[in-house]
Structures are given as C-alpha cells and as structure tokens.
N, C-alpha and C positions, 0 to 999 in steps of 0.2 A: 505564479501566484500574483506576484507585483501586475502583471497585465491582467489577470481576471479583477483584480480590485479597484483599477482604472476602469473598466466598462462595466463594473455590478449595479453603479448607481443608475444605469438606465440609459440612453439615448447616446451617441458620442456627442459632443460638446462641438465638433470640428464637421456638422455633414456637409454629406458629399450636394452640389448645385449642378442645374442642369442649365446648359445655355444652348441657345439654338442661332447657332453662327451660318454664315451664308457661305459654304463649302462649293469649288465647284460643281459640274452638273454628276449626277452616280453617286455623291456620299453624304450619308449626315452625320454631322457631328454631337461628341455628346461629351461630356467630361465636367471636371470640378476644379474648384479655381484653391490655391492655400495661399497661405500668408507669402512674403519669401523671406529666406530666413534672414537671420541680423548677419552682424559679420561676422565668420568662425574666427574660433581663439587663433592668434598666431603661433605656429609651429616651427621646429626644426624642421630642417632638410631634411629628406628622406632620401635612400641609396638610389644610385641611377639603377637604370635597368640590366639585368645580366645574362649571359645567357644559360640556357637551361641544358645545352648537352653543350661536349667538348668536339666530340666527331664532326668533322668539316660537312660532312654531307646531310648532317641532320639538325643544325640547328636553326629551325622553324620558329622554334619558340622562346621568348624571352619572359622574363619575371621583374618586375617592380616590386618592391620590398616598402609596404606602407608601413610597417611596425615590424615589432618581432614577431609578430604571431598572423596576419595577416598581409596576403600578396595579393599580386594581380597580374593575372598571365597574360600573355600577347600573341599573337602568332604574326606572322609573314605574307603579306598579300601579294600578288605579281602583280606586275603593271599587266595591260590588255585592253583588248577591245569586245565588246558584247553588244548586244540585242537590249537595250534596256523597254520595257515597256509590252502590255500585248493589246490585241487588236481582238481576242475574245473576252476579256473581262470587265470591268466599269470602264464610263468614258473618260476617265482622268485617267485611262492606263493606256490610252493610245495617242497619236499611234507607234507602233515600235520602230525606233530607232539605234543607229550605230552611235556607241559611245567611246570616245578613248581614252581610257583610266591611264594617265601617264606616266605617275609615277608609284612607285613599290611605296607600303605603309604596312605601319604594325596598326594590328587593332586588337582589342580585348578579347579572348578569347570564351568571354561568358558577359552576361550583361553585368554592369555594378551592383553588388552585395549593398545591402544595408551597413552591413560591418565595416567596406569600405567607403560609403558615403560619412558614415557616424562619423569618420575622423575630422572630415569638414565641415560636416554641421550636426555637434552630434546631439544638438533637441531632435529633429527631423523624424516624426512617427509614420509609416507605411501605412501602420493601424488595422484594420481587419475587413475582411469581406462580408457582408449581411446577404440575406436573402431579400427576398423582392417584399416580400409583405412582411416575413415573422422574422427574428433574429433564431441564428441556427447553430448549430455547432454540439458538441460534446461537453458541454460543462461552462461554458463560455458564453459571449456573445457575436462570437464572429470566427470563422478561421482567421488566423492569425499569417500577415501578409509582412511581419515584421520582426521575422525571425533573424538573424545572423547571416545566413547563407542564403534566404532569398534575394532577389532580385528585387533593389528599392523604387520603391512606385510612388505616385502621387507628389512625383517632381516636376515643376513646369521646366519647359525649354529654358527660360532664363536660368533657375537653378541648376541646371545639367550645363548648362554654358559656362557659368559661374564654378564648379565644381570642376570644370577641365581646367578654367584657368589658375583654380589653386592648384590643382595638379603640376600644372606645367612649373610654377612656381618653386614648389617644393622636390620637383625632381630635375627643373635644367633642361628638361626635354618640353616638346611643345606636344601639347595634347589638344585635342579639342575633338567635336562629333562628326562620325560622316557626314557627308553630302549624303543624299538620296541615291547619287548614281555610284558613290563607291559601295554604299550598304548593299544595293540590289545585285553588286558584280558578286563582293565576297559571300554572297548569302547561295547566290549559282553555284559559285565555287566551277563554271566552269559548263554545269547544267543546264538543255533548254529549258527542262522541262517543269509545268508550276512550281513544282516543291525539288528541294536538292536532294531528296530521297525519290522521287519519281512522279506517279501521279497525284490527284486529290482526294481520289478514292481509294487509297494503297493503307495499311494498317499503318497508323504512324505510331504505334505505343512505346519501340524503342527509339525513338526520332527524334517525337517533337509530343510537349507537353499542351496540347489540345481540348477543346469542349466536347465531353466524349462521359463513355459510362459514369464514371467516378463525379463528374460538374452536375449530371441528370441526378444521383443519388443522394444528394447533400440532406443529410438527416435535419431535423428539425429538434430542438432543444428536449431532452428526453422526457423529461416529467411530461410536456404534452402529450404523448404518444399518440401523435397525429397519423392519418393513414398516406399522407400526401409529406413531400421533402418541401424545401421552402424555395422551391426555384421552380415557379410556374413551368407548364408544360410548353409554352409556347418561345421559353429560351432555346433553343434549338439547340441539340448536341449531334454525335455522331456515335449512332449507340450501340455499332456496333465492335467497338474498339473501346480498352479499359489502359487507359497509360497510369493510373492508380494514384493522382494526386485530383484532388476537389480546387485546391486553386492552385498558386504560383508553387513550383518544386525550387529546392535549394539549386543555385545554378551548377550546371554541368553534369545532371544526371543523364541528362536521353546523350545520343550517341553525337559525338561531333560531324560536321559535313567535311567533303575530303580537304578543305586546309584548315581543319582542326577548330572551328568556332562552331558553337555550343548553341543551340534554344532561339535561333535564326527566325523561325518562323513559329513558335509558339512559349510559351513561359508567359513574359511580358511582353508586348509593341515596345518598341522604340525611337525616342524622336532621332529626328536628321539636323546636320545643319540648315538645310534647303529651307528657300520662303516655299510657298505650296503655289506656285502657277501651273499654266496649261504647257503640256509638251509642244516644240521639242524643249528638250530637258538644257536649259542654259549653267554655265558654271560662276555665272554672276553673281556677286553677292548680293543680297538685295536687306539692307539693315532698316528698313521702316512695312518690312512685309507685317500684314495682319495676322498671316498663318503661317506657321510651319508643321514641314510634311514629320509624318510617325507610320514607319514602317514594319510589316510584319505583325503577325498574328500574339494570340495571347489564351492563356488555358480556359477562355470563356466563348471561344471565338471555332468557328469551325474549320479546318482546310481549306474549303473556297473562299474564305475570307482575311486568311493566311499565306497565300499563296505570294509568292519570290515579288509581284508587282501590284500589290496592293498597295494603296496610298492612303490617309487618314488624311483630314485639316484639322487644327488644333490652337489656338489662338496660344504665344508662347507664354501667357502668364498660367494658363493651365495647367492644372495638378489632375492627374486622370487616375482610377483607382486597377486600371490595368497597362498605365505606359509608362517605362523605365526610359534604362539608355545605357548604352554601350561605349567605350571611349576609342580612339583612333591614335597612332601617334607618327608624325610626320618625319624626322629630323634621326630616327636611330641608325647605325649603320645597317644596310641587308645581310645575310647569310651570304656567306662566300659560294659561289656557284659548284654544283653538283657536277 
C-alpha cells in the first residue's frame, strides 16, 4: 500500500535519463544517472563470515550475518586459467584470450538484495519498471523492482564501490566487485560454451531469468483494457520460453551454475571492477577510467546478449534500471582440500 501511494500522484519524481556515451566499437550505451547517496548511519560490527557445513569436504559456502534476520551467502572460486573473451560475438569481445585467475576468492553467491543494500543506505529506492509508452501493472504503476529479495538496481559503480567498502568495514574482511576476468571465469564455472547451461538457444526457464514469454506479456493497467501489453513489439523477447517473472525475480530462484552462483547471466547485469578498454584484458587498475564494464545479462535482455562474454560501457556515476552487482571477497580462509 505504502508504495502504490508513492506513485498514485502520477509520474515518478526521480525519471529515468538517457545519455549517449561513446562505448567502444559493437555497443551502445543507455542507462540513468541517481543522486549518490549521503553517508549511511554508522553501524555496529556485524559477525565475520562462517561456514555453512562442518564436513571437510563440502564446505563451499560461507554466510555473513548482516542482521539477524538477513545473510549473505558466498561460495568458493578456484584459482584457474580460461579462454576469456570470443571471437564470434561484438567486437569488444575479441579477441579471446588466456587468462590466469591466481588466486581462490569467495563471491556472493546471488547478486545484492535490496534488503542487504538497505542496511547501507537504507533511503536507496530500486523503484519500478514502466512500460515504454503507458504505465502497466495490476493495480499499480510499475512492477515493483523493490521488493526485499530482489536484486538492487539503479546503483552506480561508485555506490556499489562504496557499499563494498562499508562492508569490508563492518565485517574485517575485504570485500570489493569482481574484475571483469574473475566474473567471466566464475560465470563459466568451468564452461566453453556461451551460457553455463549450454547454448543460446537451449530453454533457459530453470537457469536464468531472461526476456522471454512473461517480459512480451506485461499487462497494461486494467481499467484500460487495452488489446496491446505496454512493451512494444519491437523489445525483442524469446517467446518461445516462459521462466514466469515480467521483471527482476527474488534472487536465487533459477538454478545455481556448478560452483553454486545464482542469476549469472540473467536477473540483473552486473558492474565489474574493470575500467571498460580494448582487449587483451589488462589487471591494471585504471582510477580516472570514464567507463566501467557491466557484465551479463538481465530479465529484459535476450541470451545472445547475455551470454558468459558480453561486455556493457557505463559511465560509473550511472544508476541503470537493470544493473545491480554482486560482491567478492579476497582475504577468507579456502575450504580445506577435498
């Protein structure tokens, strides 16, 4: 109720702005800029991370305890080497090269909840998805992108940066966002092939939350009873696959990839640490880049443009109405070898 009485008066007060940024050659950019936030209230310490089984041979996963009632899972990366980049897809994905991921890292094992960004800055609204001409939904004016358990959106890279470093603050451990080349290794898990479930045109309904039946059907506000949904025809879906959410799903529905991370290549995009240059792919940091890269697909986006080496440019004050972010963490002990 409280969020249909914030958008009944008409229009959101916060819209979304289109900027036409100079992306390498293959991609254009599109997203919207937000405030960033003040400073979040200062907090207690929150518990370090623990582990989540006691059996030596399966402890994959750990948990961070932000509250009592809200966690944050991790899993276990291996160090490796892989194929980063392909030489069939846009030209900012070639050409492919060997990469070598050195050292072992936890990472989140689902992208950040609203729930857990709230504790950092808890004004921060995801706000709702509209349609392209008419505002849509069942009673509302938007599906709502700012539920508990989705996945928080319309953060710029600075805030996602900012939000690891209170992290690391309140738990002792060092947090911060992949690189580009460790998100593309853990998103493989391992995989040649585009997607960590196989190809591009394989059903992804229990995979990966995708533009697909359910994005193409989005109802239009009922008293119109319009013959047309409010998402022109020309947004492209994949219509032959129904994965049954219109936008972002609460994270950790569709099926994990095999080391256990969640909504890789569809839910929300994800920024990287990376500034966004031309391959080969450097581990440089680069602190006055224009762009950073945002990886992986999102429930409005189809497979081929989700796929394991897909790359985005993003200018880092951007707030995008479909790019989260996912956290990494450097410094915990590994699981004792199998």
């Amino acid at each position: 109720m409280a969020m249909q009485a914030k958008y009944a008066q008409g229009a959101d007060g916060d819209p979304e702005a289109i900027y036409n940024l100079a992306p390498l050659a293959g991609l254009a950019t599109d997203g919207a800029t937000e405030p960033l936030p003040s400073t979040p209230p200062a907090s207690k310490k929150i518990s370090p991370c623990s582990s989540a089984g006691d059996a030596p041979t399966t402890p994959k996963h750990r948990t961070v305890s932000l509250s009592d009632t809200i966690q944050m899972p991790l899993v276990h990366i291996p160090a490796g080497t892989f194929t980063l980049g392909a030489d069939d897809g846009y030209p900012d994905e070639a050409p492919p090269h060997a990469v070598d991921i050195t050292e072992t890292f936890w990472m989140g094992a689902t992208e950040v909840t609203n729930a857990q960004f709230a504790l950092f800055d808890p004004d921060h609204d995801s706000r709702l998805e509209h349609g392209d001409f008419l505002q849509f939904s069942t009673g509302e004016r938007g599906w709502p992108l700012n539920t508990p358990d989705q996945p928080v959106v319309r953060v710029s890279w600075e805030q996602a940066m900012a939000y690891c470093a209170w992290l690391s603050d309140t738990t002792g451990q060092t947090f911060t966002l992949p690189t580009e080349a460790q998100w593309e290794y853990a998103c493989r898990a391992g995989a040649a092939a585009p997607m960590w479930y196989g190809a591009t045109d394989r059903d992804f309904s229990r995979f990966e939350n995708l533009a697909d039946v359910s994005f193409q059907q989005v109802e239009t506000h009922d008293p119109w009873k319009l013959p047309s949904g409010a998402i022109h025809p020309w947004r492209p879906a994949f219509a032959q696959v129904n994965d049954g959410h219109h936008v972002s799903a609460p994270v950790g529905r569709f099926a994990a990839n095999p080391w256990g991370l969640h909504d890789m290549h569809g839910n929300v995009a994800e920024w990287t640490r990376s500034a966004y240059h031309p391959y080969p792919y450097s581990e440089e940091e680069d602190t006055t880049a224009l762009l950073r890269v945002v990886r992986g697909g999102s429930w409005s986006v189809r497979p081929r443009r989700a796929r394991a080496t897909i790359r985005r440019p993003y200018a880092p004050w951007q707030g995008v109405y479909n790019v989260g972010f996912r956290v990494i963490c450097r410094d915990m002990t590994p699981p004792p070898a199998e």
